[in-house]
N, CA, C, O and CB atoms as a CASP TS submission, in Angstrom:
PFRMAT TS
TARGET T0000
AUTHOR 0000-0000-0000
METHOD Language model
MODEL 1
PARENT N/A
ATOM      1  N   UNK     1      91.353 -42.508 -43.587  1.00  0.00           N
ATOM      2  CA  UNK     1      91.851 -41.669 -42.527  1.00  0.00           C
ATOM      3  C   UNK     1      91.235 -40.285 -42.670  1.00  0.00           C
ATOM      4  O   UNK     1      91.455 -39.694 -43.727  1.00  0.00           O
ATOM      5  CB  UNK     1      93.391 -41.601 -42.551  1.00  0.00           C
ATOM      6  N   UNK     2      90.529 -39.726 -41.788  1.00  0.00           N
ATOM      7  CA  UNK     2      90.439 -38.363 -41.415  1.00  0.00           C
ATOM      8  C   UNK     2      91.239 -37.297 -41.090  1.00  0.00           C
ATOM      9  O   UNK     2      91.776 -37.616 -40.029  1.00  0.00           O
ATOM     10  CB  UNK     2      89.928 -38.357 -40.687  1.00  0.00           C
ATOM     11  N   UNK     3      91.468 -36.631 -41.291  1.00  0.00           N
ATOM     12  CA  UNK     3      92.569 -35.231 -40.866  1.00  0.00           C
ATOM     13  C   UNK     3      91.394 -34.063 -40.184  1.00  0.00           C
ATOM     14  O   UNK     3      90.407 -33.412 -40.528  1.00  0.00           O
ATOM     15  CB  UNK     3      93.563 -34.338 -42.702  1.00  0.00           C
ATOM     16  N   UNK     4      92.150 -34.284 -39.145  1.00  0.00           N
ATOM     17  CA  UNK     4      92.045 -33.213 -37.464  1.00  0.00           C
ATOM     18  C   UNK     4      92.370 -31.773 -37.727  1.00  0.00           C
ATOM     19  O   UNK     4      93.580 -31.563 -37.646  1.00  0.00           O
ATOM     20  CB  UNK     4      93.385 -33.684 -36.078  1.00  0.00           C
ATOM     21  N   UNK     5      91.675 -30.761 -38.006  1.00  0.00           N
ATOM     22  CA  UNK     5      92.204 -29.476 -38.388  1.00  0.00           C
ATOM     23  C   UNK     5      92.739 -29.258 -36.939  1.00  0.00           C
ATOM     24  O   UNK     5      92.120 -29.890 -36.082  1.00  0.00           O
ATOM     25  CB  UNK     5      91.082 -28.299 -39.056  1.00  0.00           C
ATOM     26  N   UNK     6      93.797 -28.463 -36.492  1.00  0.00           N
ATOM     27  CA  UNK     6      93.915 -28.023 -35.443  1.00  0.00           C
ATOM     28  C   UNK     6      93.070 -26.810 -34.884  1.00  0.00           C
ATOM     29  O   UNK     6      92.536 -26.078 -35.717  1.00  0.00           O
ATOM     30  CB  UNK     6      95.037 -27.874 -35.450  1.00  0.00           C
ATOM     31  N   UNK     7      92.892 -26.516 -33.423  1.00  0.00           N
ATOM     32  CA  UNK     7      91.832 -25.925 -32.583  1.00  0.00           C
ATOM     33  C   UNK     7      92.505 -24.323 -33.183  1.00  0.00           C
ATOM     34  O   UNK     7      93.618 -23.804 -33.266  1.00  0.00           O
ATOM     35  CB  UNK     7      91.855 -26.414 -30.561  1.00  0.00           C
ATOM     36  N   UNK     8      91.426 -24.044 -33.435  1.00  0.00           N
ATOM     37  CA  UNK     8      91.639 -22.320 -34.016  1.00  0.00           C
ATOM     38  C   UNK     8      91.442 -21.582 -32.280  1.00  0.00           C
ATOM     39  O   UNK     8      90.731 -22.009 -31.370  1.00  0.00           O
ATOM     40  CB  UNK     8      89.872 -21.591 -35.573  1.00  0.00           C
ATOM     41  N   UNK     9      92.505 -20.161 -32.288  1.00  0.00           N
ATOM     42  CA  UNK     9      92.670 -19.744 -30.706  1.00  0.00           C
ATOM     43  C   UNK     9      91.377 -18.964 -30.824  1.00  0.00           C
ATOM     44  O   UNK     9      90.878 -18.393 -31.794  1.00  0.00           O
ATOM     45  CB  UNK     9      94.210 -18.748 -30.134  1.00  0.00           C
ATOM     46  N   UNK    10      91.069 -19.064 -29.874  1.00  0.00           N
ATOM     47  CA  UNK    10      90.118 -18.648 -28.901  1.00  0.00           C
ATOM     48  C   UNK    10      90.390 -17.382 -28.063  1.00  0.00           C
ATOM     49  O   UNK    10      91.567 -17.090 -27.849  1.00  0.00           O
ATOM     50  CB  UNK    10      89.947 -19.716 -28.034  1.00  0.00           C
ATOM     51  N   UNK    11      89.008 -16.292 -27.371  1.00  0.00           N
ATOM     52  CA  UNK    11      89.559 -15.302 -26.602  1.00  0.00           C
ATOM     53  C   UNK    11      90.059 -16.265 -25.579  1.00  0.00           C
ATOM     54  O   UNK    11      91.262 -16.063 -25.414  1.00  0.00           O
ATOM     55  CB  UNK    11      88.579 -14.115 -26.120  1.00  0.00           C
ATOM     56  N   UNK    12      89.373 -17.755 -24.422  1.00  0.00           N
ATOM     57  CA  UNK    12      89.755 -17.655 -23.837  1.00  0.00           C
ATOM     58  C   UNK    12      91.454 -18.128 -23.816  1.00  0.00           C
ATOM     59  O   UNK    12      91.937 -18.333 -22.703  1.00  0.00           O
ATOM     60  CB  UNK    12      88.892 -17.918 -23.312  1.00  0.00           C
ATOM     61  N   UNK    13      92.116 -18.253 -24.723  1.00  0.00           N
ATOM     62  CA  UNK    13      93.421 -18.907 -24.738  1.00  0.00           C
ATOM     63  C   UNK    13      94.177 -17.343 -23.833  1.00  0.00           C
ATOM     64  O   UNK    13      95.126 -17.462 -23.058  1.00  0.00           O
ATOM     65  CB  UNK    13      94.084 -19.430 -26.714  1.00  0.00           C
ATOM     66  N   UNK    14      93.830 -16.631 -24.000  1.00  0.00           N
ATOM     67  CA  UNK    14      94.334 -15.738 -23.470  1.00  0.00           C
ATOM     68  C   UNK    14      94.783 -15.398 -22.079  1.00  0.00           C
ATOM     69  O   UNK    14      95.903 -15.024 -21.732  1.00  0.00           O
ATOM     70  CB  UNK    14      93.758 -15.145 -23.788  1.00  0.00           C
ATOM     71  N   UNK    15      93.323 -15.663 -21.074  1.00  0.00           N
ATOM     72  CA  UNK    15      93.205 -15.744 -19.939  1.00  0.00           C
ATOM     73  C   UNK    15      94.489 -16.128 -19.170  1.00  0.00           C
ATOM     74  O   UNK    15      95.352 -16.698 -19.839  1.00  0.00           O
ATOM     75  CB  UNK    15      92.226 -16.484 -19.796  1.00  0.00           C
ATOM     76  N   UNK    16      94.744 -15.899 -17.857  1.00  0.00           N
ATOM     77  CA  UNK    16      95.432 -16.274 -17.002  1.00  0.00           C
ATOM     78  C   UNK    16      95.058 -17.971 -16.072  1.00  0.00           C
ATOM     79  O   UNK    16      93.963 -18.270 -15.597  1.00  0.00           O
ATOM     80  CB  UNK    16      95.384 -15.011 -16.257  1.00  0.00           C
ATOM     81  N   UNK    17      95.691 -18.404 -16.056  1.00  0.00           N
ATOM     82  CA  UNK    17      94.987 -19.644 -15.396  1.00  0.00           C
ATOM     83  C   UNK    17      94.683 -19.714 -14.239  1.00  0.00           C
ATOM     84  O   UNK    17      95.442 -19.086 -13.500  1.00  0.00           O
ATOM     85  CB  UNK    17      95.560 -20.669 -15.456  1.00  0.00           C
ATOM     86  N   UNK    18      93.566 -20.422 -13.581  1.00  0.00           N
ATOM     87  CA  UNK    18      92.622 -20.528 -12.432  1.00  0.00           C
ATOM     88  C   UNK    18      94.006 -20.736 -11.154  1.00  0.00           C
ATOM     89  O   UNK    18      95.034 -21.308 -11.517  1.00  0.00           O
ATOM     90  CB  UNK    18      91.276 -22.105 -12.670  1.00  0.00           C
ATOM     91  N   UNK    19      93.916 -20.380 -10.158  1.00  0.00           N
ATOM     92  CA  UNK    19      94.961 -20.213  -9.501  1.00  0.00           C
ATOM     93  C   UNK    19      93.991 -21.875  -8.639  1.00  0.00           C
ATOM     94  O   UNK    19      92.800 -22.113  -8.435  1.00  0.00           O
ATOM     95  CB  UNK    19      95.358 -18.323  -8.675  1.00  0.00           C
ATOM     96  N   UNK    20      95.460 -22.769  -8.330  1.00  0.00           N
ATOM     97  CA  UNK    20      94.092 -24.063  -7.701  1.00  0.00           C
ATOM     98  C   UNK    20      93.624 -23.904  -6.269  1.00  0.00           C
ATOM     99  O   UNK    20      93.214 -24.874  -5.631  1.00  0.00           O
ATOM    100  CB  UNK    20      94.707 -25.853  -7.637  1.00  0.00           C
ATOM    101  N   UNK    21      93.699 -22.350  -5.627  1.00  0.00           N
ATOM    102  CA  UNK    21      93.087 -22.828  -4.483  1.00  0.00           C
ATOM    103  C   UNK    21      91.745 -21.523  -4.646  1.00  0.00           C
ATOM    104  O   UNK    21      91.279 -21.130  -3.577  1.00  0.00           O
ATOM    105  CB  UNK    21      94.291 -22.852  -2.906  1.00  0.00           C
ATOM    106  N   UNK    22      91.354 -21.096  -5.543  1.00  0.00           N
ATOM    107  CA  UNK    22      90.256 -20.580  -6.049  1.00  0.00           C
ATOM    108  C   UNK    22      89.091 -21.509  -5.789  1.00  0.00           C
ATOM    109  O   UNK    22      89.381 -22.705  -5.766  1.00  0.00           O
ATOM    110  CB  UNK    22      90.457 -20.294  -7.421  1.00  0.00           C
ATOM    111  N   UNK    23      87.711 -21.150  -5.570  1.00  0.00           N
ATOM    112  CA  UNK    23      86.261 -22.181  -4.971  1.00  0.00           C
ATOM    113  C   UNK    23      86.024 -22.226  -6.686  1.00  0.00           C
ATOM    114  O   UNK    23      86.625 -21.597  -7.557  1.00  0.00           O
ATOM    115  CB  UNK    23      84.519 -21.210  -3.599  1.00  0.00           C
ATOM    116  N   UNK    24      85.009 -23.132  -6.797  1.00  0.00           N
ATOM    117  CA  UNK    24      84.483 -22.769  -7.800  1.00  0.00           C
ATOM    118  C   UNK    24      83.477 -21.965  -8.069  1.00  0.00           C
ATOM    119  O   UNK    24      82.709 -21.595  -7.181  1.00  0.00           O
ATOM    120  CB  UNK    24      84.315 -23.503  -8.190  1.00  0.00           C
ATOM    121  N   UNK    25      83.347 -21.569  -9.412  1.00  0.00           N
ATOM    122  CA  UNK    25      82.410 -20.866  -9.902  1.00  0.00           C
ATOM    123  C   UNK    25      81.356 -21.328 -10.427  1.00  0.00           C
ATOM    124  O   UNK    25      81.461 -21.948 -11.485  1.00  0.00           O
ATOM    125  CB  UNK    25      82.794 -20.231 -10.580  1.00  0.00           C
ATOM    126  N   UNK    26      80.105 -21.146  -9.830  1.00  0.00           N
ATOM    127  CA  UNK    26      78.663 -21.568 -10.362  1.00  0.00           C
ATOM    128  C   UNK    26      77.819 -20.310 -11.006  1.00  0.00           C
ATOM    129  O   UNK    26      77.259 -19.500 -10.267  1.00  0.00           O
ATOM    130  CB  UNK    26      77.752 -22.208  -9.051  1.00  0.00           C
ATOM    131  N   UNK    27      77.779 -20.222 -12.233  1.00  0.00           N
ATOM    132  CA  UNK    27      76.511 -19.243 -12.533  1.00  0.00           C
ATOM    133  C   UNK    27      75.336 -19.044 -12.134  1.00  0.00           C
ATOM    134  O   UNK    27      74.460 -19.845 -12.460  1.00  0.00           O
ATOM    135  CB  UNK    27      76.163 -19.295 -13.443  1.00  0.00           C
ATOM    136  N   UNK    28      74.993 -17.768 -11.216  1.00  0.00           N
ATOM    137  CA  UNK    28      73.588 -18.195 -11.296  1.00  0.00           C
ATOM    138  C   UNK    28      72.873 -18.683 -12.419  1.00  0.00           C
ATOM    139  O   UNK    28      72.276 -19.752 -12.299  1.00  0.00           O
ATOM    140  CB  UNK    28      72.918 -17.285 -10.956  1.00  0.00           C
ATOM    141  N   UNK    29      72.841 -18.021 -13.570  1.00  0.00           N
ATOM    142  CA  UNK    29      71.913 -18.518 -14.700  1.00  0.00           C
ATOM    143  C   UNK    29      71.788 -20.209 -14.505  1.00  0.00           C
ATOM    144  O   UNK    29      70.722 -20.825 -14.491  1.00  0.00           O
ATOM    145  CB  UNK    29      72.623 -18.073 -16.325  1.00  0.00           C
ATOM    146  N   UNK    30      73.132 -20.793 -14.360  1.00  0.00           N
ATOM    147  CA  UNK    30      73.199 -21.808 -14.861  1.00  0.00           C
ATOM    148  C   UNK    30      72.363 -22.906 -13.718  1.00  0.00           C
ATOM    149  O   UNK    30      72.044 -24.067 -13.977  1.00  0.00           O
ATOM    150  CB  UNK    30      74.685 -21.990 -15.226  1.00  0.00           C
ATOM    151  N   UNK    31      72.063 -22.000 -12.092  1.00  0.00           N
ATOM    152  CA  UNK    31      71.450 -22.993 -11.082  1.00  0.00           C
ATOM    153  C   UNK    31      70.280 -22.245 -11.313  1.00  0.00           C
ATOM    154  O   UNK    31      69.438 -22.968 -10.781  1.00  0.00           O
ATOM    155  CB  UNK    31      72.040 -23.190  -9.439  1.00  0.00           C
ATOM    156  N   UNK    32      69.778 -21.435 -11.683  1.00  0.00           N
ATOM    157  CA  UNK    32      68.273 -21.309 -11.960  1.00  0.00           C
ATOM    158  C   UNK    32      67.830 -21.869 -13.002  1.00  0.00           C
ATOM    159  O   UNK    32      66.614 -21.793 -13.176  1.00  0.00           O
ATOM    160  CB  UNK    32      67.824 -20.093 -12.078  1.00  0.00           C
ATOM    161  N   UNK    33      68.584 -22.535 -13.926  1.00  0.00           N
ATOM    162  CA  UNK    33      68.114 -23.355 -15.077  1.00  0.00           C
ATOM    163  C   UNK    33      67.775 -24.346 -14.768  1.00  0.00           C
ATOM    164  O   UNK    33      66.682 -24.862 -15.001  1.00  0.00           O
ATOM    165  CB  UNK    33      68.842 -23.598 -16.008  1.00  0.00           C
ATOM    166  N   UNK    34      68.818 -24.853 -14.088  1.00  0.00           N
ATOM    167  CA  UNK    34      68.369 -26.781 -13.299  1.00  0.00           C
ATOM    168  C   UNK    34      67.398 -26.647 -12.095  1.00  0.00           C
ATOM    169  O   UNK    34      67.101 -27.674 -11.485  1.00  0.00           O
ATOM    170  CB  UNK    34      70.053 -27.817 -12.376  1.00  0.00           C
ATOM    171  N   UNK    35      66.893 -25.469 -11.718  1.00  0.00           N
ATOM    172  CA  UNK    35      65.686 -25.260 -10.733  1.00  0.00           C
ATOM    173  C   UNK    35      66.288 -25.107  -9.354  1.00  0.00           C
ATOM    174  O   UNK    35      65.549 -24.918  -8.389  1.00  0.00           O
ATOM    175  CB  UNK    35      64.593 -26.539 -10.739  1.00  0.00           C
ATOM    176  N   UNK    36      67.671 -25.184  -9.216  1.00  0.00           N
ATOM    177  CA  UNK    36      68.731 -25.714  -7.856  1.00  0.00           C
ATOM    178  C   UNK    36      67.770 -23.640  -7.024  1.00  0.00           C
ATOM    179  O   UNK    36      67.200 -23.504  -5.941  1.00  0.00           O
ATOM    180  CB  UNK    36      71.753 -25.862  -8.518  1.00  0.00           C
ATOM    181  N   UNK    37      67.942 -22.860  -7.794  1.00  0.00           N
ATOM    182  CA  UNK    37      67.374 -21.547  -7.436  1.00  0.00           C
ATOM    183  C   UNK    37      66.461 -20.665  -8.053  1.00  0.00           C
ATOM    184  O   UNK    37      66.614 -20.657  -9.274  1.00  0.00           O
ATOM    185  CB  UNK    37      68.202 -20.883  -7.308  1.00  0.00           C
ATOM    186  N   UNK    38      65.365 -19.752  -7.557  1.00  0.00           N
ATOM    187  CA  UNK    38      64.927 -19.451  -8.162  1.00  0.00           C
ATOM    188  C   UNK    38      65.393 -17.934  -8.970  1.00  0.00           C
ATOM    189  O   UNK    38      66.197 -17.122  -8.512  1.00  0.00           O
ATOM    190  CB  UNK    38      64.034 -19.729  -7.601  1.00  0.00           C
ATOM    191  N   UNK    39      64.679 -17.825 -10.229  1.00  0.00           N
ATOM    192  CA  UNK    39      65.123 -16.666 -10.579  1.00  0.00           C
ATOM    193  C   UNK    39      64.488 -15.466 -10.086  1.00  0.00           C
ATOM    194  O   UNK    39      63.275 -15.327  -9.930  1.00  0.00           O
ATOM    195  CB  UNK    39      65.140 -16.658 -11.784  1.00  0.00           C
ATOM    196  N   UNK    40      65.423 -14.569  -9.840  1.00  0.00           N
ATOM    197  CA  UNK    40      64.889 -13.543  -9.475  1.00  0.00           C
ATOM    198  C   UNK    40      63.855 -12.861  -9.892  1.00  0.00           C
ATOM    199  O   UNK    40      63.478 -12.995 -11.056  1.00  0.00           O
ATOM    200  CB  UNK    40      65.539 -12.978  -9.449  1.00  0.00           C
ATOM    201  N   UNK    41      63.362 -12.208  -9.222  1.00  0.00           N
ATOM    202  CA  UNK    41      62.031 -11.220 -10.446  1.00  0.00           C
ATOM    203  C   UNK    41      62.352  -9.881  -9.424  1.00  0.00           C
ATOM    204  O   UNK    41      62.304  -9.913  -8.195  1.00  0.00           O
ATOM    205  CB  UNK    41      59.559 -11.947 -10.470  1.00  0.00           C
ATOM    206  N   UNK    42      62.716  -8.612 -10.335  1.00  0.00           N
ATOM    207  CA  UNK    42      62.646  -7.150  -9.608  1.00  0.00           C
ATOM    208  C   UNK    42      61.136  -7.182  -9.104  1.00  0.00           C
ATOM    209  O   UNK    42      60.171  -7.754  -9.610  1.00  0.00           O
ATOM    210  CB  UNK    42      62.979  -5.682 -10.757  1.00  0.00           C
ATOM    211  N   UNK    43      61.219  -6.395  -7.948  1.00  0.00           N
ATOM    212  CA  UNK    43      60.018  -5.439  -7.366  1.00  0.00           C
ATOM    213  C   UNK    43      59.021  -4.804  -8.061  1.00  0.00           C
ATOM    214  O   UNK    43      57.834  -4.675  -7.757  1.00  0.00           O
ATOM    215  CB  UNK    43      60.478  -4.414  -6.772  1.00  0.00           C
ATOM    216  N   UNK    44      59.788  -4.314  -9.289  1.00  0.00           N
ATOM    217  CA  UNK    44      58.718  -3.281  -9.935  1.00  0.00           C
ATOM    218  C   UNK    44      58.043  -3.828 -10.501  1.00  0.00           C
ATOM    219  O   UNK    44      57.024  -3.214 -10.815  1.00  0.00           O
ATOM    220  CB  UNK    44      59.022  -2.299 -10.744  1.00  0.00           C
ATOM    221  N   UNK    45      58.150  -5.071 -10.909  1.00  0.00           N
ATOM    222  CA  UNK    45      57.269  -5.969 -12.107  1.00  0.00           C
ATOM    223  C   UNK    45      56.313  -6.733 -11.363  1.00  0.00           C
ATOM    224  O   UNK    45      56.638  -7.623 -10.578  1.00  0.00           O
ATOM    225  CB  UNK    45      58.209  -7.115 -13.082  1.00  0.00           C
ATOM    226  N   UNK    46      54.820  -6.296 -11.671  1.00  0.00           N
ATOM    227  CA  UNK    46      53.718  -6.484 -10.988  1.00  0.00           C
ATOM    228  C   UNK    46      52.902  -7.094 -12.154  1.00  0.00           C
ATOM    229  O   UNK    46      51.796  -7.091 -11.613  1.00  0.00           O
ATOM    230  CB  UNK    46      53.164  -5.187 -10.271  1.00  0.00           C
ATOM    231  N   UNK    47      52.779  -7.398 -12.872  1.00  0.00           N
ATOM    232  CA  UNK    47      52.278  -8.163 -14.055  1.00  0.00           C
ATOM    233  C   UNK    47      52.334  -9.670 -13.264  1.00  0.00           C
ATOM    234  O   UNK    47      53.399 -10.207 -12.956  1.00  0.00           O
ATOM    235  CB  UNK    47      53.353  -7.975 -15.619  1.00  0.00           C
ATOM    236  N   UNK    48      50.988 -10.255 -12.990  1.00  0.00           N
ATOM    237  CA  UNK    48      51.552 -11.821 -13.141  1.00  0.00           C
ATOM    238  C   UNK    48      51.889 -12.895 -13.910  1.00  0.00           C
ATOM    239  O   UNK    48      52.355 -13.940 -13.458  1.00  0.00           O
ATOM    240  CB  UNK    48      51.084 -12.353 -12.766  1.00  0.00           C
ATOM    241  N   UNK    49      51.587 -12.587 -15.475  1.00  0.00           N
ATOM    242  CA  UNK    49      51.883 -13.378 -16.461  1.00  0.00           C
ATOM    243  C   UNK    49      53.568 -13.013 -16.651  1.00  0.00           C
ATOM    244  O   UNK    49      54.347 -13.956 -16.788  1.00  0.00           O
ATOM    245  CB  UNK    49      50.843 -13.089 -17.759  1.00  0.00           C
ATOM    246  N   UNK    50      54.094 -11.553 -16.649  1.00  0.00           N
ATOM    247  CA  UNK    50      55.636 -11.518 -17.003  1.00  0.00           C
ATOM    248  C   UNK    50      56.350 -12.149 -15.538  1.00  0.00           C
ATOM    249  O   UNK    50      57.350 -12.786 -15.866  1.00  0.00           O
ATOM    250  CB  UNK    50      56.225  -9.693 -17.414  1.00  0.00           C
ATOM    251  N   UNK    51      56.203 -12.166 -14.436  1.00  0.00           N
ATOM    252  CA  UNK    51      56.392 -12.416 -13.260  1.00  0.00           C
ATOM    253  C   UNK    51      56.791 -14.112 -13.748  1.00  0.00           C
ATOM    254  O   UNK    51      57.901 -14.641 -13.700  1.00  0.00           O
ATOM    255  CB  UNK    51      55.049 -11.969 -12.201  1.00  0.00           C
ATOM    256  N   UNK    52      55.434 -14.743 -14.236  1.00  0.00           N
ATOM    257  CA  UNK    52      55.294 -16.041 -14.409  1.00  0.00           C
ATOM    258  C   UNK    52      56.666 -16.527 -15.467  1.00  0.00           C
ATOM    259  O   UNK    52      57.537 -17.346 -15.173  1.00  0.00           O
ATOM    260  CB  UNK    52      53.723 -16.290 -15.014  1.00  0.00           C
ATOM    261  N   UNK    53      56.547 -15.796 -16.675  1.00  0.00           N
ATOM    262  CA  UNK    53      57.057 -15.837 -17.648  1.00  0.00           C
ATOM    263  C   UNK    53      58.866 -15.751 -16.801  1.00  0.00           C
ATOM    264  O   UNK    53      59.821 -16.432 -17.173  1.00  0.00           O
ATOM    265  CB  UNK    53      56.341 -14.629 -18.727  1.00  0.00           C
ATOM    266  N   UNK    54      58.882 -14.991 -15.936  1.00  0.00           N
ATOM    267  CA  UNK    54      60.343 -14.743 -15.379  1.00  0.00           C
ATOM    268  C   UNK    54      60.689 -16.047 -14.997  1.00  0.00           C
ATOM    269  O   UNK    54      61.708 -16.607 -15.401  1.00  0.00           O
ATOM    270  CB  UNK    54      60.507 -13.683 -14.110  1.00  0.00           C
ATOM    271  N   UNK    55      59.870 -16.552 -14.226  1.00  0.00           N
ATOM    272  CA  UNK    55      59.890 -17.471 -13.251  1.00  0.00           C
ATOM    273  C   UNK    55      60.268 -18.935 -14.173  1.00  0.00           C
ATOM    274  O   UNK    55      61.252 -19.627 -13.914  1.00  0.00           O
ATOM    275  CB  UNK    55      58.370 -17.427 -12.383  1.00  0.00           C
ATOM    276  N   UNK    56      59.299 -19.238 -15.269  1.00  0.00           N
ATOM    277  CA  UNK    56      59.381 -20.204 -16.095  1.00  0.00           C
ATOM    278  C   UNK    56      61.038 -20.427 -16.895  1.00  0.00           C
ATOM    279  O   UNK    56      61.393 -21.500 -17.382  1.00  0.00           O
ATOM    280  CB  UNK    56      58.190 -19.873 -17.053  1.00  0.00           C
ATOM    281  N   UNK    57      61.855 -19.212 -16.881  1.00  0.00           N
ATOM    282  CA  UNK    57      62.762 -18.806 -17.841  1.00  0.00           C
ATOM    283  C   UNK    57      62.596 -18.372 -18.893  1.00  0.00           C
ATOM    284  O   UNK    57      63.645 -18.342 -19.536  1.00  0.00           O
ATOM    285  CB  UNK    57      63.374 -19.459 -18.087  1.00  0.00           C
ATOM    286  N   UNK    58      61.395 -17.848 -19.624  1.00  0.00           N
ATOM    287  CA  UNK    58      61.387 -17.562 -20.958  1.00  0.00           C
ATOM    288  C   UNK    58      61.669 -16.003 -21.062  1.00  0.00           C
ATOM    289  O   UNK    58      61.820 -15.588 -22.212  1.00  0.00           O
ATOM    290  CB  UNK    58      60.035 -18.023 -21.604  1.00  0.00           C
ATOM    291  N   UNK    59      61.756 -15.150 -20.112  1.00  0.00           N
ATOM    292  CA  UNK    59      62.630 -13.626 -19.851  1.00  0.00           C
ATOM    293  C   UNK    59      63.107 -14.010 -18.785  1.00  0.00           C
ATOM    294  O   UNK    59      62.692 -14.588 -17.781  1.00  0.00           O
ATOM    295  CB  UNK    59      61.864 -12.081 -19.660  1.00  0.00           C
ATOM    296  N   UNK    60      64.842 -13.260 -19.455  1.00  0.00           N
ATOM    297  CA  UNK    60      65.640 -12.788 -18.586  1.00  0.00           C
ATOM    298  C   UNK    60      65.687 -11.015 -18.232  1.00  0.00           C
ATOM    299  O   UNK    60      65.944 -10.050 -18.952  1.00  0.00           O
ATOM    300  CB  UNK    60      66.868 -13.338 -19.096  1.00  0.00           C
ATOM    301  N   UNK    61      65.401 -11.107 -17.132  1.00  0.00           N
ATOM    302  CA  UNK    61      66.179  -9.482 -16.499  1.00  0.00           C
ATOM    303  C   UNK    61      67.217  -8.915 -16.652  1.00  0.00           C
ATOM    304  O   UNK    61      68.055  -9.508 -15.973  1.00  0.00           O
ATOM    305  CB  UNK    61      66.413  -9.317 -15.330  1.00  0.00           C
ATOM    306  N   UNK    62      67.616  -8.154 -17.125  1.00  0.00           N
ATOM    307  CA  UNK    62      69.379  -8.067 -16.852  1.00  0.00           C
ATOM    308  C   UNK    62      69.670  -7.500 -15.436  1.00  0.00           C
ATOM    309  O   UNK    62      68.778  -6.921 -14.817  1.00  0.00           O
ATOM    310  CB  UNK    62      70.241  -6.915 -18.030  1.00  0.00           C
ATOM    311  N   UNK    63      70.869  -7.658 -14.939  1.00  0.00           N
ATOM    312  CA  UNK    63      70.789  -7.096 -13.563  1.00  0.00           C
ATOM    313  C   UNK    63      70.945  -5.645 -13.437  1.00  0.00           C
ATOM    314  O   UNK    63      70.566  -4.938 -12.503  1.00  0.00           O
ATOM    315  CB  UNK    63      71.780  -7.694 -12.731  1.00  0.00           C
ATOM    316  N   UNK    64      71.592  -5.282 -14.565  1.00  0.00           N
ATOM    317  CA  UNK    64      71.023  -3.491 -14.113  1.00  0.00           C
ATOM    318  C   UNK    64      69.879  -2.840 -14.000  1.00  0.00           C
ATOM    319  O   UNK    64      69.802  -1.637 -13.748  1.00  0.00           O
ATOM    320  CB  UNK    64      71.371  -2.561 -14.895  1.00  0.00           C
ATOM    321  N   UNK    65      68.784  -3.710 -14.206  1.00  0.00           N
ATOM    322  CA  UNK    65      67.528  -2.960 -14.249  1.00  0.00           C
ATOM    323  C   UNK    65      67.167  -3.810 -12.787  1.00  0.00           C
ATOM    324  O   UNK    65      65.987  -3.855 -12.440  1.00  0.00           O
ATOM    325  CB  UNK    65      66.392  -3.153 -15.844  1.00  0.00           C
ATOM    326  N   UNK    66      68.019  -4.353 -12.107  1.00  0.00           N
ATOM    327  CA  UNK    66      67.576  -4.961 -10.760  1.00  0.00           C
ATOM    328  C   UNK    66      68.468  -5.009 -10.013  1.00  0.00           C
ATOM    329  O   UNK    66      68.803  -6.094  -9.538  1.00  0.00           O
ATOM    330  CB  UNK    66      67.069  -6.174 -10.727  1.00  0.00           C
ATOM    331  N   UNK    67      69.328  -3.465  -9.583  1.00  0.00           N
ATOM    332  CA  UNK    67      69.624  -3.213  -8.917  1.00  0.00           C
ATOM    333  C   UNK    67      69.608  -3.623  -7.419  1.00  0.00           C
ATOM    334  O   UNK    67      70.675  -3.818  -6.837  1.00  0.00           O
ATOM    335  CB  UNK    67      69.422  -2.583  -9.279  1.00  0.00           C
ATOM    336  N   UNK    68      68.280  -3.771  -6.716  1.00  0.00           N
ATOM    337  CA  UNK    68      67.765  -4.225  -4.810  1.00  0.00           C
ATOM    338  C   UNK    68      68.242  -5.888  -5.214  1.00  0.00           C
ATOM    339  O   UNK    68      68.704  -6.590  -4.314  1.00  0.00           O
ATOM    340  CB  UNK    68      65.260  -3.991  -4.135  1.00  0.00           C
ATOM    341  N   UNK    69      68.159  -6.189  -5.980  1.00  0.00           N
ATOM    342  CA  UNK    69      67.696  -7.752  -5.953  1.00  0.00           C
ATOM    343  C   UNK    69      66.284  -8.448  -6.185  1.00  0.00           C
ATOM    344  O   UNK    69      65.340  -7.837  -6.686  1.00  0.00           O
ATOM    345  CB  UNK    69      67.974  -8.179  -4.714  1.00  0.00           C
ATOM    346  N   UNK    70      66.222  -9.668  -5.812  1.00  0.00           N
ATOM    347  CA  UNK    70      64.310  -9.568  -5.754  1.00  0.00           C
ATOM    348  C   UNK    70      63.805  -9.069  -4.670  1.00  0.00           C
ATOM    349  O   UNK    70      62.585  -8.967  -4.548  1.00  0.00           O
ATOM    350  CB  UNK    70      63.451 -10.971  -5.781  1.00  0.00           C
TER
END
């Protein structure tokens, strides 16, 4: 027989629970990973290899430095 440590709490135990007529929530990150969207690339970045590199996923932007959007 094995023994089950019990689940150590977590931040999210904290949270308030999802109210059920809330939509769901999709990350972008998480639909530009499966290709469903593309990732953004700011304006200012004129490089086509980092552009590329954006595009591929291997840099992320953070969104404060991309304020307009793409």
């Amino acid at each position: 027989m094995t023994a089950i440590l019990p689940e150590r709490p977590t931040a999210l135990d904290n949270l308030p629970p999802m109210p059920a007529t809330a939509p769901p929530v999709i990350l972008p990150g998480l639909l530009a990973a499966v290709g469903v969207v593309e990732r953004p690339v700011p304006r200012w970045i004129t490089d086509p290899d980092l552009i590329r590199s954006i595009l591929d996923g291997h840099v992320d932007i953070p969104d404060e430095l991309n304020p307009q959007g793409a």
